[in-house]
Structures are given as C-alpha cells and as structure tokens.
C-alpha positions in Angstrom: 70.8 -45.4 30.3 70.8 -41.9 31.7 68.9 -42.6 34.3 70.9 -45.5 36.0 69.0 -48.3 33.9 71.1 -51.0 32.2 69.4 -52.1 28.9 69.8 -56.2 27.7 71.6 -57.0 25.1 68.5 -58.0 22.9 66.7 -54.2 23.6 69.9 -53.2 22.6 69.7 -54.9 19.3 65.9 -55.0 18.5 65.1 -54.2 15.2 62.7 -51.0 14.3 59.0 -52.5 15.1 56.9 -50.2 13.2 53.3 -52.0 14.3 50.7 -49.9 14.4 48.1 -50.1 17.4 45.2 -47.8 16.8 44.5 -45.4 20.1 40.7 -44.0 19.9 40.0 -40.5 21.8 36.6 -39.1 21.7 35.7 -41.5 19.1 38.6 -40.2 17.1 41.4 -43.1 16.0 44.5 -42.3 15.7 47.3 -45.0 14.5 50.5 -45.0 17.0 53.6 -46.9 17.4 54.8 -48.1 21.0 56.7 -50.8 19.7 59.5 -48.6 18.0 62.3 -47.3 18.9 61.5 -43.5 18.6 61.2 -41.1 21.6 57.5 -41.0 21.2 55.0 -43.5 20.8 52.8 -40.6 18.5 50.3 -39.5 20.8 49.6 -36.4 23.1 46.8 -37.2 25.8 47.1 -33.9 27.5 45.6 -32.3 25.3 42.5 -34.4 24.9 39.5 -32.6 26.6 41.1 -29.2 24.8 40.7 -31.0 21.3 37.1 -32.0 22.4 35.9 -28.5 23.4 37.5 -26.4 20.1 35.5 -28.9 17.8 32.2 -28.1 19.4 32.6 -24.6 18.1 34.1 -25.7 14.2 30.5 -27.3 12.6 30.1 -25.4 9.2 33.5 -23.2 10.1 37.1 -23.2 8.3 39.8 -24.1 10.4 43.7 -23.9 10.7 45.6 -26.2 12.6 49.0 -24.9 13.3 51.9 -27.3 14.6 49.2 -30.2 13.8 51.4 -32.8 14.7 49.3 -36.3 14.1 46.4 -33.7 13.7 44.8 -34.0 16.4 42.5 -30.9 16.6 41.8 -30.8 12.7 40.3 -34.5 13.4 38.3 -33.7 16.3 37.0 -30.6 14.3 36.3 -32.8 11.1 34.8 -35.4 13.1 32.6 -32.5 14.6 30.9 -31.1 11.5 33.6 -28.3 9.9 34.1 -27.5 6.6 37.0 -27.4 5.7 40.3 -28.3 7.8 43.9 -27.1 7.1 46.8 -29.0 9.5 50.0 -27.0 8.6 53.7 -28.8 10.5 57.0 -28.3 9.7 58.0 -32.1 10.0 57.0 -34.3 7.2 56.8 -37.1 9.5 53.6 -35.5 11.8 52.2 -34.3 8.2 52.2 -38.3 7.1 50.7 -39.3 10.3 47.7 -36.7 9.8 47.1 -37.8 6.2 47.3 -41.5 7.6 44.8 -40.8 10.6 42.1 -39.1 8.7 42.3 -41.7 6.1 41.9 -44.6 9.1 38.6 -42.0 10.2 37.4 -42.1 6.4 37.7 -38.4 6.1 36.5 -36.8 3.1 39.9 -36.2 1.6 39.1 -33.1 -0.2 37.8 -31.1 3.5 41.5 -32.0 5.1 44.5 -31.7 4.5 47.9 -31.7 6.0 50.3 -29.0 4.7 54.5 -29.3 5.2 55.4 -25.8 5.9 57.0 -23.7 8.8 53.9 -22.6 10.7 55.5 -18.4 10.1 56.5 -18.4 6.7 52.9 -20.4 6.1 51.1 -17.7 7.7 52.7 -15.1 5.9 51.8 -16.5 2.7 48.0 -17.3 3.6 47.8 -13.6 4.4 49.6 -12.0 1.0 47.0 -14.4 -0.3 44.1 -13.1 1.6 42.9 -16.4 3.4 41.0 -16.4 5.9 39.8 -19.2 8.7 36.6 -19.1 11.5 38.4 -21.2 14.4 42.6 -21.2 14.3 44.5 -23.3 16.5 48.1 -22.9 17.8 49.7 -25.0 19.6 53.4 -24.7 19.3 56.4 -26.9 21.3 58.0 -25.7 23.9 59.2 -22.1 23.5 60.6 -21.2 26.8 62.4 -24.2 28.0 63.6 -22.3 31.3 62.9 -18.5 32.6 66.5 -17.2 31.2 64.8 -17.6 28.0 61.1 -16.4 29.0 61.7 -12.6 27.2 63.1 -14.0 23.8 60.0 -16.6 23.7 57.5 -14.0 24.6 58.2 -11.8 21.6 58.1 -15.4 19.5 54.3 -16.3 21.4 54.0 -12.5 20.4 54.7 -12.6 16.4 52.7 -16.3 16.0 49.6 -14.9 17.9 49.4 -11.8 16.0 49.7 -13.4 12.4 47.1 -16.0 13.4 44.7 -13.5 14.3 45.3 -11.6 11.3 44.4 -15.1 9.1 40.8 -15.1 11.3 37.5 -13.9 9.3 37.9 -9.8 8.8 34.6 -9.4 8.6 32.8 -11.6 11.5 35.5 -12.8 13.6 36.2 -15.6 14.6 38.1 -18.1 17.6 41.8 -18.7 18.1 43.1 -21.2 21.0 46.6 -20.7 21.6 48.6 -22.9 23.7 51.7 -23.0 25.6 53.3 -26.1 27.3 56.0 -23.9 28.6 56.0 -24.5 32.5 58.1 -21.0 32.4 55.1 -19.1 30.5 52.0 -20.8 32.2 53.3 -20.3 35.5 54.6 -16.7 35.3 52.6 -14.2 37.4 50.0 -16.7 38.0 49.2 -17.3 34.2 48.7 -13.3 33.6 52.2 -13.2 31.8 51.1 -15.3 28.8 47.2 -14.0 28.8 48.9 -10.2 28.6 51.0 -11.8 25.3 47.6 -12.6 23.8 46.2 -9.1 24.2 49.2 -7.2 23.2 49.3 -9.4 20.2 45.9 -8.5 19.4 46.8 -4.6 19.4 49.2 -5.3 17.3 46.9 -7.3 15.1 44.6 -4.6 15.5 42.3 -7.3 16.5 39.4 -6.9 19.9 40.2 -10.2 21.8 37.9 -11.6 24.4 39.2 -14.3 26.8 35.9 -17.0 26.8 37.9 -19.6 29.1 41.7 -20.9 30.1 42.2 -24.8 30.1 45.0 -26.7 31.4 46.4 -30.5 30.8 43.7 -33.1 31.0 42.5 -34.4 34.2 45.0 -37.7 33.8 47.8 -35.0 33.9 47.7 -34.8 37.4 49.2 -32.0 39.2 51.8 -32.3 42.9 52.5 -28.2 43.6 54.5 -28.9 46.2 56.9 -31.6 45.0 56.6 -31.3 41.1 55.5 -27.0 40.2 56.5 -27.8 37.0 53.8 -30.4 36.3 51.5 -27.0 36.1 53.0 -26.5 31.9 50.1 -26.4 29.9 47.5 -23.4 29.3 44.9 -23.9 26.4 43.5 -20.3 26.3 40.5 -19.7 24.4 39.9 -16.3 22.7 37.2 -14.4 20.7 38.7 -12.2 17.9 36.7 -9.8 16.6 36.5 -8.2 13.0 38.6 -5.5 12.0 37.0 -2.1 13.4 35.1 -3.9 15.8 
C-alpha cells in the first residue's frame, strides 16, 4: 500500500501460509517461506559466493557465526569439513531456523549449534571464559542507515570487531570476515573508511591484521552507479589475525 498498490480483498484476508519450500545454495538447503505473510521470505542471496569462499578455509577449524540469521555461513562451513560451528543471533526466530536447516542437511547435531544471545554481551562472556575460534564471522544488520549516523556506527563496527578478534586463536591466529551492508560505510572514501575501522580495531585488540581480499554482493546483485549508488552496500572483507605478540 505504500507504494500506490491496492491489495484485493482476499490478500487482505489470507490466512498465515507457513509452507516450506526448500532453497538449495552451493549444495546447502535451506527451508524458506514465500508464501507467508512476513517481510522476508528467510533467505539472503547476496551473500552467497561470500558464504562459499569463508567455508573453504573452516575444514578441521572452530568457527563462530555472529548474527547467524538462518545460519548460513555455519552451514556452508559444516558442509565444508569444520569442526565445530557456533551460530550466535539475538532473535529466537533466526536461531529456530538454523537448528531447522542443519537438521534438513543432516548435520551432526553435536558439531552445531545455534545460540540465542546478543552477539556483545555473548562475546563478552566467551572471552571471561577463555574461548577461542580459528575462522569468526560477523555480519551484523544495518548499522548506519544514513551518513548522519556514520560516526555513532563506526565506534559500534569498532567495539564488535575488536571483541571478535580477541575470541580468535591467541596462539596461531586465525580469520575474521566482517561485513557491512551499510551503503553509508561501504561507500565512504571509496571503502577505506570501513577497512581503517578494521585496523584500528585490531590495535585496540592488540591484534596484527592482514587484509587477504574485500568482496561485495553476489554477481545477481547487480550494480547501476549512476542511477541507483546505493545499490554499491555490501563489503565482505576478509582479514588475517594474527596471535598475540605477533
């Protein structure tokens, strides 16, 4: 309705369809719902290849998945030889979709699981409980809906970045992707802004970073600079983090 369209009566009225239609990525299944009436059908394809090319590094590794969603990445990694997998979300709805998608992959229950917690406070308590992961994955929602409020997210990217790298392997290191679909942070002095976050959070972790690569949205997220800038939201970065002293 607010964009000019007049529903029928009977959309109006239709009752919650909660069908399940299985959506497979990269061999991966993931159960969705296009049929109800939520905002979202349950599925993110932009970050598809990204999911892909984290889980080639996680064979034999321990790996956090913060803001998991339908958990996505901890699948791919799973599905790609890891460990163990932790998916940690804040809504109990995304946490039973995770449990529910790596049961429909016939995932060995006791390598994954799916963890209801604010992504902070959870990281907080991994590291008062000395835990440690190889590969981490953070991939918060938007935190900078608009430039007015680029400084305020920046010190947010700033405080999740750091505590994840303090929760990667002391001893050997280890890889963190961190995302941001922000157009505001991904676009800002040509991608620098949001790459300078990273490093300055790794000071403060005390942490040597490495940038190995920067990724964007998958190739069916295509891109119109001139008429649509803000299609350019998404940067996947990819970092080393070394051990402490390194």
């Amino acid at each position: 309705k607010q964009d000019g369209y007049e529903l029928s009566s009977e959309s109006e009225g239709s009752e919650e369809d909660d069908t399940a239609v299985i959506a497979t990525e990269s061999s991966v299944k993931y159960l969705t719902y296009p049929y109800s009436n939520g905002q979202k059908t349950g599925f993110y394809c932009d970050q598809r290849d990204n999911r892909l090319m984290v889980a080639e590094y996680c064979r034999d590794k321990r790996v956090l998945d913060l803001c998991c969603y339908n958990g996505g990445f901890a699948l791919n990694a799973m599905m790609q030889g890891a460990a163990h997998c932790v998916g940690v979300d804040s809504s109990q709805d995304a946490i039973d979709a995770a449990t529910a998608n790596a049961m429909e992959n016939d995932l060995d229950q006791a390598k994954i699981s799916f963890v209801r917690e604010d992504i902070a406070v959870y990281m907080k308590n991994a590291m008062s409980q000395e835990e440690e992961f190889d590969v981490v994955v953070l991939d918060p929602p938007k935190l900078a809906p608009n430039l007015s409020t680029l400084d305020k997210a920046s010190r947010k990217y700033h405080a999740l970045n750091r505590d994840a790298m303090n929760l990667i392997n002391r001893d050997k290191g280890g890889l963190l992707l961190t995302c941001t679909c922000s157009a505001a942070m991904t676009q800002k002095d040509g991608g620098q802004y949001f790459l300078n976050m990273v490093n300055g959070a790794g000071h403060s972790a005390k942490r040597r970073v490495t940038l190995l690569r920067v990724n964007g949205a998958a190739p069916c997220h295509t891109q119109s600079p001139a008429s649509f800038p803000a299609g350019a939201y998404l940067t996947a970065a990819l970092f080393h983090v070394g051990p402490i002293g390194s």
